[in-house]
matplotlib code that plots the C-alpha trace (Angstrom):
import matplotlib.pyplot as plt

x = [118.2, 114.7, 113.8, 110.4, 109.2, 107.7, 107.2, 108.9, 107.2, 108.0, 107.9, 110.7, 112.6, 115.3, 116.1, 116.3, 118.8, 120.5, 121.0, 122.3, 124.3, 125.6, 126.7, 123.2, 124.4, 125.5, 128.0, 125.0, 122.6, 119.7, 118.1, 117.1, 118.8, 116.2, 113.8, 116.1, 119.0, 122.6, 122.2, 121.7, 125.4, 125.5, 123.2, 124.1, 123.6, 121.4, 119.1, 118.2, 118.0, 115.4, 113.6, 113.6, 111.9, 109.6, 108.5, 108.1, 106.0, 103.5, 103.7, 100.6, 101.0, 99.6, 101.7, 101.1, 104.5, 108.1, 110.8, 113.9, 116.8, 119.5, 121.8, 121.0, 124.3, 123.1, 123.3, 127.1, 129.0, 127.0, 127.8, 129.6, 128.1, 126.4, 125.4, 121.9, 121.5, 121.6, 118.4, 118.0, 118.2, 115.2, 113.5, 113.8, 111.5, 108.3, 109.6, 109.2, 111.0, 108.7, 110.9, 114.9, 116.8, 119.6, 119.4, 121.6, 119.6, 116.0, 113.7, 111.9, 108.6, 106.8, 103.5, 102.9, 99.5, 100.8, 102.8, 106.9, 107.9, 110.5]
y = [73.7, 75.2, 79.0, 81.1, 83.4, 86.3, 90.1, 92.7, 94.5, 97.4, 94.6, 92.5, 95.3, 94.3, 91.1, 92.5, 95.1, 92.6, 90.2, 93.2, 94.1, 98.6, 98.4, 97.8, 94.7, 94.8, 98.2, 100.3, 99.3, 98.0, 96.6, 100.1, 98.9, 97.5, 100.6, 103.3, 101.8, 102.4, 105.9, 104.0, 104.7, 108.2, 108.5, 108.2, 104.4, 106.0, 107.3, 104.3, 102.6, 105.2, 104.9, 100.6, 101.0, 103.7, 101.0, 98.4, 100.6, 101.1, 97.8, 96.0, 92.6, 91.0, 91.4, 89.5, 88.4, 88.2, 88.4, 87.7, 88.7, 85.5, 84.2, 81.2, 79.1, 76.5, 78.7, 78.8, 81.8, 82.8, 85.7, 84.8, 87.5, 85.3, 87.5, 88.1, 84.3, 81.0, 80.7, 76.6, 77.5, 79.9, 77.7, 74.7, 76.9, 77.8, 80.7, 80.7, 82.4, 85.2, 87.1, 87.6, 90.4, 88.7, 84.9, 84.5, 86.7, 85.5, 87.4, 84.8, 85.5, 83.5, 83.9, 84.5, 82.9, 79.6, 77.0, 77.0, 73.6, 72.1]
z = [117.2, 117.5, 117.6, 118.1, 115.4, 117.1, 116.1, 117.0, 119.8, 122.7, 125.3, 123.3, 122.3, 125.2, 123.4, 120.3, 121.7, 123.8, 120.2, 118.6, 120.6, 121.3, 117.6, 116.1, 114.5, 111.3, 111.8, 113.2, 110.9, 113.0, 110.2, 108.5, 105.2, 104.3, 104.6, 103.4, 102.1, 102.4, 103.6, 107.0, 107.0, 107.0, 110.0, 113.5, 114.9, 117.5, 114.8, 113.0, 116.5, 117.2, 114.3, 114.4, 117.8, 116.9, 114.0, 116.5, 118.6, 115.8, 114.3, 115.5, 117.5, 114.9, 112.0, 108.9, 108.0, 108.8, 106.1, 105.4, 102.7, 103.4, 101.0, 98.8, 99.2, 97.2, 93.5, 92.2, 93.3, 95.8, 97.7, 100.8, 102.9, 104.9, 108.1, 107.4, 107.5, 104.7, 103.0, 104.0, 107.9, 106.9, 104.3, 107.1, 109.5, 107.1, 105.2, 101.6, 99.0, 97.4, 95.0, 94.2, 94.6, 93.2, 92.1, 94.7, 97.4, 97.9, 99.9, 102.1, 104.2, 106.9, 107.7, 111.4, 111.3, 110.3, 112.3, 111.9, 110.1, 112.4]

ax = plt.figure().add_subplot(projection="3d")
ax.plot(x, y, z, "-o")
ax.set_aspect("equal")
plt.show()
């Protein structure tokens, strides 16, 4: 399987809601964890909707990077969280890992400006 790398803009904004889905993905979080942490959970779903799109309306079209927070499955007693994605599927499509949260949570970034390895 193949997939695009694209940023997040106003004009894809459908898709993004349409992968989502009306919960926001993971329980209404529509990927504010990640900004503000877990107080994403004591805000309405519709707020940190608001406030992912109001990001991708400022973000410029030609952002730098995307990144990525999957698990590493292949480090012993990993977590097995896996809905934000394994780190090989990532890895296998030109994102590298740049630091570790956790050893067994790397945070991976592609460069947009470079060609996905496939």
């Amino acid at each position: 399987m193949s997939f695009t790398v694209q940023p997040l803009t106003l004009e894809r904004w459908p898709a993004l809601e349409g992968l989502f889905g009306r919960a926001g993905a993971s329980n209404g979080c529509w990927c504010m964890y990640w900004r503000i942490g877990p107080r994403y959970r004591d805000r309405p779903r519709a707020d940190n909707r608001d406030d992912l799109r109001q990001l991708a309306a400022a973000a410029a079209a030609d952002a730098p990077a995307l990144e990525a927070y999957p698990v590493d499955t292949a480090v012993p007693g990993h977590t097995t969280n896996l809905f934000p994605g394994v780190a090989a599927t990532f890895a296998r499509h030109g994102f590298a890992v740049v630091a570790r949260r956790k050893p067994d949570r790397p945070v991976m970034r592609r460069r947009l400006d470079e060609p996905s390895a496939q």
